[in-house]
C-alpha positions in Angstrom: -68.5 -132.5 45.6 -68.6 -129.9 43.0 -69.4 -130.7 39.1 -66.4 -130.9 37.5 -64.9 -133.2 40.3 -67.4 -135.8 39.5 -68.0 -135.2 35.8 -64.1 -135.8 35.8 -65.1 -139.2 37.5 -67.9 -140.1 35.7 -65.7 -139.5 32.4 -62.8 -142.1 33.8 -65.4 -144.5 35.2 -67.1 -144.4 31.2 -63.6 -145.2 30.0 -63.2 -148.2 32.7 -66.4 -149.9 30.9 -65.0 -149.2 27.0 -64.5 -152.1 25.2 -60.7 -153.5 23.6 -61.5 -154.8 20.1 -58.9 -154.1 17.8 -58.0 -158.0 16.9 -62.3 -157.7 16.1 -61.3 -155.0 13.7 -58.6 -155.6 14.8 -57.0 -153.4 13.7 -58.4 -154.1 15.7 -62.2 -157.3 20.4 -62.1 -158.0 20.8 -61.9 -157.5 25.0 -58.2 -158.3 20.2 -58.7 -154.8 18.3 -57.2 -151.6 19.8 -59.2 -149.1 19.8 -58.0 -151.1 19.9 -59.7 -149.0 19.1 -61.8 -147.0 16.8 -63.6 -144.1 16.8 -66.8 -144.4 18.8 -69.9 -142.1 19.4 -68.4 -138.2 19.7 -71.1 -137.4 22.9 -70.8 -134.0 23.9 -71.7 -132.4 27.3 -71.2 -128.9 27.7 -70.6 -128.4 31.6 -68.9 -125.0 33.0 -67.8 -125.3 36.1 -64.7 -123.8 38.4 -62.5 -127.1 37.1 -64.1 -128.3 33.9 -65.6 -127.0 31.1 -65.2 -129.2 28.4 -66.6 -131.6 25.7 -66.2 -135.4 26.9 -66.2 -137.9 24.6 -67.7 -140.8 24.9 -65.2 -143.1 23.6 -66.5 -147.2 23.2 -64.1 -150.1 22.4 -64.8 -153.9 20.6 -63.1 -156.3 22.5 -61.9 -156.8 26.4 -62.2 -159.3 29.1 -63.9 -157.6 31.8 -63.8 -159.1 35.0 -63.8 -156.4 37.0 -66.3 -153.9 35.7 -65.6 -150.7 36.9 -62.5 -150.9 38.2 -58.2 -152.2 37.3 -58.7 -149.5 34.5 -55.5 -148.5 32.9 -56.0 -145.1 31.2 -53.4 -143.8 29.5 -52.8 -140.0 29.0 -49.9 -138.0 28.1 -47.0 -136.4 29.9 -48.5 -134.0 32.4 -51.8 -134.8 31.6 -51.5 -138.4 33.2 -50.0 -136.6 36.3 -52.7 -134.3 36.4 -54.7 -137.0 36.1 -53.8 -139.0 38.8 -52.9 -136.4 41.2 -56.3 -135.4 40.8 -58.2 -138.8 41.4 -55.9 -139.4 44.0 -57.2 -136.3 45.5 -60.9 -137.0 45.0 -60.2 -140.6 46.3 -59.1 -139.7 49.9 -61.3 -136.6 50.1 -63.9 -139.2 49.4 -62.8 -142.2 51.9 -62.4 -139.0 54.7 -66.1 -138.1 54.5 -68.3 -141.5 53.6 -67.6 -144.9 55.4 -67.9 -147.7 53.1 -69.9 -150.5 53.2 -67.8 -153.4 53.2 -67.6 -155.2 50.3 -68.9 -158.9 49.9 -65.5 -161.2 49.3 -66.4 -163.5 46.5 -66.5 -167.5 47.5 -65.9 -169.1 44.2 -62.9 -171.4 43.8 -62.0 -173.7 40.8 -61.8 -176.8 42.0 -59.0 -178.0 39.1 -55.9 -177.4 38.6 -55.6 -174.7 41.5 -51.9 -173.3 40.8 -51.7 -173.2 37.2 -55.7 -172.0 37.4 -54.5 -169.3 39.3 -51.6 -168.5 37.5 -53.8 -168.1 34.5 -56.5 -165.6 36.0 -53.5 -163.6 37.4 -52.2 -163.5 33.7 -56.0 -162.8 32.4 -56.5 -159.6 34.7 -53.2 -158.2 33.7 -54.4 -158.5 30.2 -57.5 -157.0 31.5 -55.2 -154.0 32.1 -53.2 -153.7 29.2 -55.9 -153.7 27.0 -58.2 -151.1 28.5 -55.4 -148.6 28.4 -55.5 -147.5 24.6 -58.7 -145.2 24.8 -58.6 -143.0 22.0 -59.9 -144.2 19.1 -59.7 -141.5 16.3 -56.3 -140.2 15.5 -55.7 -137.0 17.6 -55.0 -133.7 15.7 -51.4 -133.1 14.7 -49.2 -130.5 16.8 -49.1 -127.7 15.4 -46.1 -127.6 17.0 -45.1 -130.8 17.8 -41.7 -129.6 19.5 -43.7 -127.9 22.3 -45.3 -131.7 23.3 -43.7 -134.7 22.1 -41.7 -135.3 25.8 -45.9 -135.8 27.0 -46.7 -138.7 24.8 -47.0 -142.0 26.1 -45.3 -143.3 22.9 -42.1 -142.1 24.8 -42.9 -143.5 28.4 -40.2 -146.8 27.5 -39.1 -146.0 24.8 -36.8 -143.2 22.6 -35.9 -141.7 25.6 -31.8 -141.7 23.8 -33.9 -140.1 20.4 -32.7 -136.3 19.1 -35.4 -134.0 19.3 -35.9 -133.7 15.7 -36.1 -137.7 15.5 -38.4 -137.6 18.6 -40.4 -135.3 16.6 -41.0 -137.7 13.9 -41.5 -140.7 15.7 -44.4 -138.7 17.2 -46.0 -137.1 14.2 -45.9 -141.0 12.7 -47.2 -142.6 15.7 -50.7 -139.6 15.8 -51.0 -140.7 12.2 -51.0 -144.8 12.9 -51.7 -144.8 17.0 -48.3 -147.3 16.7 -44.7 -146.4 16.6 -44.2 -146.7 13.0 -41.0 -145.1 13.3 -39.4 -148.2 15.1 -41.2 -150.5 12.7 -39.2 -148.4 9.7 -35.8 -149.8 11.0 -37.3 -153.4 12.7 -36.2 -156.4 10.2 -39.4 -157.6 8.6 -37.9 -161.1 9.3 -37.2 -160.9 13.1 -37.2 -163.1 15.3 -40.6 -164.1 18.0 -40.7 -166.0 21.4 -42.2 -169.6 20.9 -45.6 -168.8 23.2 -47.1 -172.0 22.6 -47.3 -174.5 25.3 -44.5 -176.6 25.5 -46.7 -180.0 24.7 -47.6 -178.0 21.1 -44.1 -179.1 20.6 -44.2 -182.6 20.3 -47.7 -183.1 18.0 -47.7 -184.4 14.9 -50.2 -183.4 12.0 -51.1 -185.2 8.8 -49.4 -184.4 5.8 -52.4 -183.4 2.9 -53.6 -180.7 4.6 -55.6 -178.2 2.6 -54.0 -175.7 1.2 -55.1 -171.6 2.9 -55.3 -168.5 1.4 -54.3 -165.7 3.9 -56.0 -162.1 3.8 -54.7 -159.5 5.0 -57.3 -156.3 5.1 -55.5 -152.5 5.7 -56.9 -149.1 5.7 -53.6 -146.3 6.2 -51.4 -148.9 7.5 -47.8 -148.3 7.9 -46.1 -150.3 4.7 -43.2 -151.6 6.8 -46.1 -153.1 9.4 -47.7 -154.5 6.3 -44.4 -155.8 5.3 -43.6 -157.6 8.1 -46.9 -159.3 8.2 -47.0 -160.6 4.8 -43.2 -161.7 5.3 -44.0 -163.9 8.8 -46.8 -165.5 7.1 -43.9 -166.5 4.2 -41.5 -167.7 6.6 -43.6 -169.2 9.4 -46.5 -171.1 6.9 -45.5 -174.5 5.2 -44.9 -173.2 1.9 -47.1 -176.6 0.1 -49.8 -174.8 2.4 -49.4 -171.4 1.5 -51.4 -171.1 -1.7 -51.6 -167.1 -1.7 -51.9 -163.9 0.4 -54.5 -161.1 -0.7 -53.9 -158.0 0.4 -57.8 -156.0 0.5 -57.0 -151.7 0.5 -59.7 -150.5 2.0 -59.1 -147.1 0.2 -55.9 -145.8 2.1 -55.1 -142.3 0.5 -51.7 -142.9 2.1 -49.4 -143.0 -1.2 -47.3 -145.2 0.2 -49.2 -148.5 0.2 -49.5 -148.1 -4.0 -46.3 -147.4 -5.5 -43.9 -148.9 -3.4 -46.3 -151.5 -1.8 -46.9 -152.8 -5.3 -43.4 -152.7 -6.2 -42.7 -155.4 -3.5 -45.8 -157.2 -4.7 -44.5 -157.3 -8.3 -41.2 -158.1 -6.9 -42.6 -161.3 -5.3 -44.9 -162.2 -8.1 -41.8 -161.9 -10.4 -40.5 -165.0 -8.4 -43.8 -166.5 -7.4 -46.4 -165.2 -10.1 -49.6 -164.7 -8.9 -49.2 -165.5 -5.2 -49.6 -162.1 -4.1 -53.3 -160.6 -4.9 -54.2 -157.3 -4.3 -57.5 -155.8 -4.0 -58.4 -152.1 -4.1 -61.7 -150.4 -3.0 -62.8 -147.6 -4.2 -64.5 -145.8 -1.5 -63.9 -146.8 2.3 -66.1 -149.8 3.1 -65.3 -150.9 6.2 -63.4 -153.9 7.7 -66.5 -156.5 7.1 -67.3 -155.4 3.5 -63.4 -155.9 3.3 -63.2 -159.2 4.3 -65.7 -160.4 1.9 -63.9 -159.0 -1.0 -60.8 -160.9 0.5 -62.9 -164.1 0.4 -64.3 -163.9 -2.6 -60.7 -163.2 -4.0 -59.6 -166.5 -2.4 -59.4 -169.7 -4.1 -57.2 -172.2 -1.4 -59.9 -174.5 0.5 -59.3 -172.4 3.5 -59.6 -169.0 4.2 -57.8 -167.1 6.8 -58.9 -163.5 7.5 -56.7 -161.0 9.2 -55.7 -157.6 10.4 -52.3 -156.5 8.4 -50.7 -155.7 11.6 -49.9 -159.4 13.2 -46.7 -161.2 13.1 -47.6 -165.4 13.1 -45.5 -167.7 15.1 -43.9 -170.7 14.2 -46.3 -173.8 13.6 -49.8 -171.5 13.6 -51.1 -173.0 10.6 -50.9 -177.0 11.1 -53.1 -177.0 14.1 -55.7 -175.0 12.3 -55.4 -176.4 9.4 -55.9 -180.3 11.0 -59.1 -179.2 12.8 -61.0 -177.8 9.9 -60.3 -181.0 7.9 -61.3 -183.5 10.8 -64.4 -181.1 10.4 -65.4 -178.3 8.0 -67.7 -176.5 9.9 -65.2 -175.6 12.4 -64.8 -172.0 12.7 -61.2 -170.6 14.4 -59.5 -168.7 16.0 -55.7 -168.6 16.8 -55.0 -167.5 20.3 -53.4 -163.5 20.6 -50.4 -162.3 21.6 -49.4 -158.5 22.2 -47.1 -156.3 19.6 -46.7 -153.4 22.4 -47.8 -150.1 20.3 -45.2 -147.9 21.6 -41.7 -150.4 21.5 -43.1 -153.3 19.7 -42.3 -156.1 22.3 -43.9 -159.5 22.4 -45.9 -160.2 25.3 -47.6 -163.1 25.9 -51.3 -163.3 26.9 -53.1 -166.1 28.5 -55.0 -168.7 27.1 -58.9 -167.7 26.6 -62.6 -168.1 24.7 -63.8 -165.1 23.1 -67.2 -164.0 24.1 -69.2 -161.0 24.4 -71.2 -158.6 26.5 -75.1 -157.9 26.5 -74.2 -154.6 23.8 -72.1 -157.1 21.4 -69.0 -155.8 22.6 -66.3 -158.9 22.0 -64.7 -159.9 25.3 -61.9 -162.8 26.2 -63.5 -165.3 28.8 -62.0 -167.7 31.0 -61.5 -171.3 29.0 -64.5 -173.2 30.4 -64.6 -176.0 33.4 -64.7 -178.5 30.7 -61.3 -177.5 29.0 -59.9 -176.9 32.5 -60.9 -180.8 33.4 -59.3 -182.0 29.8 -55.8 -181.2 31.9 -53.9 -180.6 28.5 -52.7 -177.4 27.6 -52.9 -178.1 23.8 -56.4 -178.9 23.4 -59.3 -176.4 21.5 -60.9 -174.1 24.0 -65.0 -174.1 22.9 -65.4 -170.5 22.3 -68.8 -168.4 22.4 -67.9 -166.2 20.0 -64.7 -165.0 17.6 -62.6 -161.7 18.2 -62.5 -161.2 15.0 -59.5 -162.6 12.6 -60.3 -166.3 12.1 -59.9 -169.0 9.8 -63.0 -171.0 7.9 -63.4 -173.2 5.4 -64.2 -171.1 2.1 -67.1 -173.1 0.8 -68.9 -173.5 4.3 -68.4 -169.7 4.8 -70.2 -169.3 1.9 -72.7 -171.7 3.2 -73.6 -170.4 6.5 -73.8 -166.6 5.2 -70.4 -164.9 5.0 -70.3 -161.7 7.1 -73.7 -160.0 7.2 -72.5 -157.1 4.4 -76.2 -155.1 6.0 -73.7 -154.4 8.6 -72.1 -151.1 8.8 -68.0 -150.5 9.1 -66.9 -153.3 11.8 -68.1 -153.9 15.2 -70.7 -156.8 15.9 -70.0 -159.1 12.6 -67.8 -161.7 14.9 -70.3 -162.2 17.7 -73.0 -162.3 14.8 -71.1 -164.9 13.3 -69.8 -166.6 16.4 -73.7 -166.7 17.3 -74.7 -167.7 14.0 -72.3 -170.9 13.2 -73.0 -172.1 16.8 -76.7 -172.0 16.1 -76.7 -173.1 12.6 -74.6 -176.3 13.6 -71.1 -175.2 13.5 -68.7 -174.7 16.4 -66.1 -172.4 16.8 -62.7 -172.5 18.8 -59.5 -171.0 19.7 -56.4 -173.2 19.6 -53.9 -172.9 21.8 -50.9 -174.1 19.5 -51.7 -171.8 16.8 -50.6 -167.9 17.9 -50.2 -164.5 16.4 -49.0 -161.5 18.1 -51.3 -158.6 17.0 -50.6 -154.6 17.7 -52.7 -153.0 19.8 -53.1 -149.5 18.5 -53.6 -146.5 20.3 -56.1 -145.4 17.9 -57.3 -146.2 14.6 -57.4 -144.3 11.3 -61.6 -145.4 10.9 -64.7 -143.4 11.0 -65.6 -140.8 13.8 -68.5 -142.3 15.2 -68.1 -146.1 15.4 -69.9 -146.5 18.1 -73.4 -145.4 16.0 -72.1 -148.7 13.5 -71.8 -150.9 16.5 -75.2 -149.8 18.1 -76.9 -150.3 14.7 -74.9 -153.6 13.9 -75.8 -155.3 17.1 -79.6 -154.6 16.7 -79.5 -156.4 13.7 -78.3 -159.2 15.2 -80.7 -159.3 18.2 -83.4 -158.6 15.6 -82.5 -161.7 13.6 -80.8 -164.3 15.8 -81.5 -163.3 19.9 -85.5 -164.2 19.4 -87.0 -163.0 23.2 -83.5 -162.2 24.4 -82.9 -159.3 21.7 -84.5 -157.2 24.8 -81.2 -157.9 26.7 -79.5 -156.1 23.7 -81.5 -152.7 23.9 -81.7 -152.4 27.6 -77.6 -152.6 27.4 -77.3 -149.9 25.1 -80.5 -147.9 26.8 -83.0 -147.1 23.8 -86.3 -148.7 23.3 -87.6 -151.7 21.6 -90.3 -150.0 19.8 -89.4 -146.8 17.6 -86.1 -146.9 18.5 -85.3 -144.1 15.8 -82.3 -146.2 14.7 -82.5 -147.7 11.2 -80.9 -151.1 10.9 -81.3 -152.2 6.9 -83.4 -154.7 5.2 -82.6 -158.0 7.5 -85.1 -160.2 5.4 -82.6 -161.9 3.7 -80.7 -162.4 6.9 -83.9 -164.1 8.6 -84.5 -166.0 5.3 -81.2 -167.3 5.7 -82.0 -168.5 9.3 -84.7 -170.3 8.5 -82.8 -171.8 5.4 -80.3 -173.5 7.8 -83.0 -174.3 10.5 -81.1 -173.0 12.9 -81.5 -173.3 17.2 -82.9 -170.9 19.2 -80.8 -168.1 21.2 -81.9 -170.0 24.3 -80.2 -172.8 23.7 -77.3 -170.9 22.2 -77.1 -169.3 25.9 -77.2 -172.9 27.8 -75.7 -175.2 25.8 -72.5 -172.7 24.5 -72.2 -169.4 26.9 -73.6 -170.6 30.1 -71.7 -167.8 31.5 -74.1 -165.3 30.2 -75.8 -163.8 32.8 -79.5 -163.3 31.6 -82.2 -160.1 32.6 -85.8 -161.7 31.6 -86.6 -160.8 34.9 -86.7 -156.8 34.0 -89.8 -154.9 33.2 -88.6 -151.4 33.0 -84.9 -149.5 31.9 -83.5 -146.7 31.5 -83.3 -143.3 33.5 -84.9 -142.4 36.4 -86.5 -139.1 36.9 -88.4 -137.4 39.6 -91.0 -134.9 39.0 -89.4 -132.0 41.5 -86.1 -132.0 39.3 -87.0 -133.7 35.8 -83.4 -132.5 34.7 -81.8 -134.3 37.1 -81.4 -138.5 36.5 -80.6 -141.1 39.3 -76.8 -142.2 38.6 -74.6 -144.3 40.8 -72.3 -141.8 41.8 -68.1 -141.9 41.9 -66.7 -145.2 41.7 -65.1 -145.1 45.0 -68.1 -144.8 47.2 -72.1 -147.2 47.2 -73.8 -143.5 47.3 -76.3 -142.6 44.8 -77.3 -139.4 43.4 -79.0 -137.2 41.7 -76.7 -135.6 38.5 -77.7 -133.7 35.3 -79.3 -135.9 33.0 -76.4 -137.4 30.1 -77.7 -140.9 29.6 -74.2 -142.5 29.9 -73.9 -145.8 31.4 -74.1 -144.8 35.7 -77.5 -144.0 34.7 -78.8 -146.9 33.5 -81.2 -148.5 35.9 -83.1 -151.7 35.9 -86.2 -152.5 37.6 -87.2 -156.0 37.8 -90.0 -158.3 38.5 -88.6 -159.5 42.0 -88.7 -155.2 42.5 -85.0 -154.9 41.7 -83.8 -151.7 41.2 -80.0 -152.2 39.6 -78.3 -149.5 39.0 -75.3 -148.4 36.6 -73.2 -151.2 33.7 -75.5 -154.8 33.4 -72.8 -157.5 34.3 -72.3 -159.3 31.5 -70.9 -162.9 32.9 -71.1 -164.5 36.2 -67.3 -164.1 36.4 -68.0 -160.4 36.6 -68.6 -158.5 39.3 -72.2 -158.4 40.1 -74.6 -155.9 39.3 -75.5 -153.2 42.5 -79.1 -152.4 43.9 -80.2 -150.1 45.6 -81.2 -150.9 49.6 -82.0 -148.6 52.6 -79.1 -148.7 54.8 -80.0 -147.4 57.8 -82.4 -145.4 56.5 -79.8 -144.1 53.8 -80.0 -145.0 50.0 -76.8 -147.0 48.9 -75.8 -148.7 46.1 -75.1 -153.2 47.3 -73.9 -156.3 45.2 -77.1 -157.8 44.7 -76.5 -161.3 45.4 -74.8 -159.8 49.0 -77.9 -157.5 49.9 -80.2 -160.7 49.1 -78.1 -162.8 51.0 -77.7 -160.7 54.4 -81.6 -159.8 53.6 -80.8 -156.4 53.5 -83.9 -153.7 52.5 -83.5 -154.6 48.4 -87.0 -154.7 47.3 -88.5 -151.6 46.3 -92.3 -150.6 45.2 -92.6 -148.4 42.2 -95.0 -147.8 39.4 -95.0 -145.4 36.7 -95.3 -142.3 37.4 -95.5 -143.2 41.3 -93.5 -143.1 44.4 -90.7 -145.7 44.9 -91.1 -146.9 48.4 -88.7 -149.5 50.2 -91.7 -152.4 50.7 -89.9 -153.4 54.4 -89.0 -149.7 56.1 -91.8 -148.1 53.8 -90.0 -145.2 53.4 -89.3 -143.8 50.2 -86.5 -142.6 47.7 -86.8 -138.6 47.4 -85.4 -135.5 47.1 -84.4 -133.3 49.5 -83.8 -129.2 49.1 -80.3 -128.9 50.3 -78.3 -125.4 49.2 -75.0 -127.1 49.8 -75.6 -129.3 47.3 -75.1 -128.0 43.4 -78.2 -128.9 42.0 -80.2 -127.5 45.5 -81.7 -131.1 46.0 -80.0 -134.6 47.5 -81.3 -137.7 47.8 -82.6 -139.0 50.8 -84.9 -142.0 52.1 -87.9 -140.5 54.2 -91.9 -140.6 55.0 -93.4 -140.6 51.9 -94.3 -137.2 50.6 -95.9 -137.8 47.0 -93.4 -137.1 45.0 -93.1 -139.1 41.7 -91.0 -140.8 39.8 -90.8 -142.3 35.9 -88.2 -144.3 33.9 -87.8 -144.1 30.3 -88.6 -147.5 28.7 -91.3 -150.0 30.6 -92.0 -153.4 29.0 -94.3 -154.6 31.2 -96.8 -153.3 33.4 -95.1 -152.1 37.0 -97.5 -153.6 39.7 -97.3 -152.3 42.9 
């Protein structure tokens, strides 16, 4: 296989494991915010070859349920670059399946044992959310045409929708929708009082809720939003909260230079504060501080009893707020969630998602889980699902936010400051949960009007939580993103005050976060060295798990992208490629000799057939199966692109290192 046929691989397979996070940022979640997404890291690889020669971008997103790691990835892509694009895999795909044969794969044994249909009819619902919120990829808003007659037909903004639009309005719905990554364009002439599907269960219908409830101050954060999305926000939460509950809304600008959102958007405030003075607040930044800066100037604008913090791109549905409202009284150090539903980016439909906990991944990505056994057991649709973690638009009591430490304002932009504070209320003797008779439909973006290199923020922003909360397990944290523990070269802030404020509220350890609230977790103490894997005949060339389709590693040009993670461990483990987050993922993939051939096994499946997993190594050594004794190395081969392949033979000497080693390798 030539290099650009892979590299075009390994670029979709990167995309498969970005992360959904625009309700986190929401924007945004996260697995909701939609990159929701944001701009992540820009990493470019300069590779000529006959195919491609291009600079890939290494796009990251905040929040997705991820059950299937590497694979059901929706990526979206223009006109004829989609066809392209899928003519092409398909091509690669049964070249592939002509030339390897497959190891079977294991078929997984786990059942629930409650509730079988509606289980099942749930997780159906869960992976096809898994799909819909992979598929918005690009993060930054793309450049504008030029001339944006010559491409408009190739946007996805036009696959179900506008096809009856002139050219000229085509024109503008696109040039709007590269600025917002929505169609602002239909929003324009969408009533901002229209009409949404009642998602909740049908029981949510017949509960009753006391009648002094505490009053909530709604925020509502923006940076270059579309007015009439704003709009339409600010008017559902009008018409769809108790108005004796409804003390204000604050609308936090995180310095838009769209001139829109001042004029007119404070001519409607004024209009409304003309008839209700004062409810509508508005808060200006000066310079761009990011969404969790934002949110704390949002709070400390409120003055209601409750505080609920969102996106300004959600429309609320009928009866969100009594539910939420009822728990935090019964208990002020309740932290919550409503449970998402979909505003479709490109024709603005309501689609309903499933019910789910919020959690995260080993680099802090946010994630939706599966509601636990215990919720499952309950047999009632309407009752809080215990959640991990938050997506990232929740609802708090103001004075107990306060308490526990607000957002942590060290933190750069957005991207880690709801799993830091899903980890931190848990610990510090909160609880946080997601409510199934409380939901908001939330727009998943295309791409978000944010800084160009998020992913940096989110790298930076989840060391500082492993460093101040994650105790022995923070090493989990740096072997998921790949850089070392010592002298990482990454600056995270002043966190004294942070670990001051730990030990203030005499908080539990990580460990018991991990069993007593996200069992699910999988967990890596076992691993002694990550990172790349080099040999000494080729130092330029890394060990990397190859195209998705096939179990054959390989040898590739060093880019230090996820397929070339690997993970030795203390039962002589090599894992190789993404760490599976949960043990409803799929499992992680070792390398074993297969008949006397290096391939790439579920883990758990090579253990359990007793399959040639187990592998010697030391730094700077050979890496030699410990049953066949033979061992990985290259091979000179001229067919191949690079000149070498890798092969399992009589050990010849040749050595091998990995980057990052925390404790001693023994042979």
């Amino acid at each position: 296989m030539v290099g650009g046929e892979y590299f075009f691989i390994l670029w979709i397979r990167e995309l498969s494991a970005w992360r959904w996070t625009d309700i986190g940022v929401l924007s945004v979640s996260g697995k909701g915010g939609e990159k929701d997404f944001f701009p992540s890291r820009l990493i470019f690889v300069f590779w000529i070859t006959g195919f491609f020669g291009a600079i890939w971008r290494d796009l990251r997103m905040v929040c997705t349920r991820k059950t299937k790691t590497l694979v059901s990835t929706c990526v979206i892509l223009s006109g004829m670059t989609n066809i392209v694009c899928l003519l092409y895999v398909g091509w690669v795909t049964n070249y592939i399946a002509s030339v390897y044969v497959k190891v079977q794969e294991p078929i997984s044994e786990k059942k629930l044992e409650e509730d079988k249909g509606d289980t099942l009819r749930i997780i159906e619902r869960l992976d096809h959310l898994e799909n819909v919120i992979k598929q918005h990829i690009q993060e930054a808003p793309p450049k504008l045409e030029e001339n944006p007659g010559e491409a408009f037909t190739d946007s996805s903004l036009f696959a179900h929708w506008g096809q009856e639009l002139s050219p000229e309005h085509r024109r503008l719905a696109l040039k709007q929708f590269q600025y917002y990554g929505y169609n602002a364009y239909l929003s324009d002439r969408l009533p901002l009082d229209r009409a949404l599907p009642d998602l909740r269960p049908s029981a949510c219908r017949n509960l009753t809720f006391p009648e002094n409830l505490p009053e909530v101050s709604i925020v509502f954060i923006f940076v270059n939003e579309a007015l009439s999305v704003i709009l339409r926000s600010i008017h559902s939460a009008m018409a769809r909260t108790p108005a004796h509950l409804l003390k204000e809304i604050i609308l936090v600008d995180d310095n838009s230079n769209n001139e829109e959102l001042k004029e007119k958007l404070q001519q409607y405030v004024d209009e409304v504060n003309a008839h209700k003075p004062g409810f509508i607040k508005v808060v200006r930044h000066s310079r761009q501080e990011g969404l969790i800066r934002s949110r704390v100037s949002g709070w400390r604008a409120a003055s209601a009893p409750v505080v609920a913090l969102f996106d300004a791109h959600v429309e609320f549905n009928v009866g969100w707020a009594e539910p939420v409202l009822t728990r935090i009284k019964e208990n002020r150090k309740r932290v919550i969630s409503p449970s998402f539903d979909n505003i479709k980016y490109d024709n603005f439909e309501i689609e309903e998602y499933p019910l789910s906990a919020q959690g995260f991944d080993w680099e802090l990505w946010c994630r939706y889980l599966n509601p636990p056994k215990s919720w499952w057991k309950l047999e009632n649709t309407t009752a809080p699902i215990r959640s991990p973690a938050l997506i990232g638009c929740f609802i708090v009591d103001r004075e107990y936010f306060q308490e526990i430490g607000l957002l942590d304002e060290g933190m750069e932009v957005y991207g880690g400051e709801n799993v830091e504070l899903g980890i931190r209320v848990w610990q510090c003797g909160g609880s946080v949960e997601v409510l199934p008779c409380s939901r908001i439909a939330h727009i998943e973006r295309a791409h978000k009007p944010y800084t160009e290199d998020l992913t940096a923020h989110v790298r930076r922003n989840a060391l500082r939580v492993a460093e101040v909360w994650m105790d022995e397990f923070k090493s989990h944290v740096y072997m998921a993103w790949n850089i070392p523990q010592e002298d990482s070269g990454i600056d995270i802030g002043d966190i004294s005050e942070r670990k001051a404020l730990r030990k203030k509220l005499q908080c539990k350890t990580f460990r018991w976060y991990l069993v007593s609230v996200y069992p699910e977790m999988r967990m890596y103490s076992d691993t002694v060295a990550y990172g790349v894997l080099q040999n000494s005949l080729k130092s330029d060339l890394c060990l990397d798990q190859g195209p998705d389709t096939e179990n054959i590693p390989i040898m590739y040009i060093c880019h230090g992208m996820t397929p070339q993670n690997v993970y030795y461990t203390s039962s002589q483990q090599l894992h190789v490629g993404v760490l599976s987050p949960t043990i409803d993922d799929d499992d992680n993939r070792c390398l074993v000799d297969v008949n006397s051939r290096p391939r790439l096994i579920e883990c758990n499946y090579a253990k359990a057939k007793r399959m040639k997993l187990y592998w010697q190594f030391t730094q700077g050594g050979p890496i030699q199966n410990r049953k066949s004794k033979r061992c990985l190395e290259l091979q000179e081969n001229n067919e191949n692109e690079f000149g070498f392949q890798l092969v399992l033979q009589k050990c010849t000497g040749q050595r091998w290192s990995i980057t990052n080693v925390l404790r001693s390798l023994s042979s």
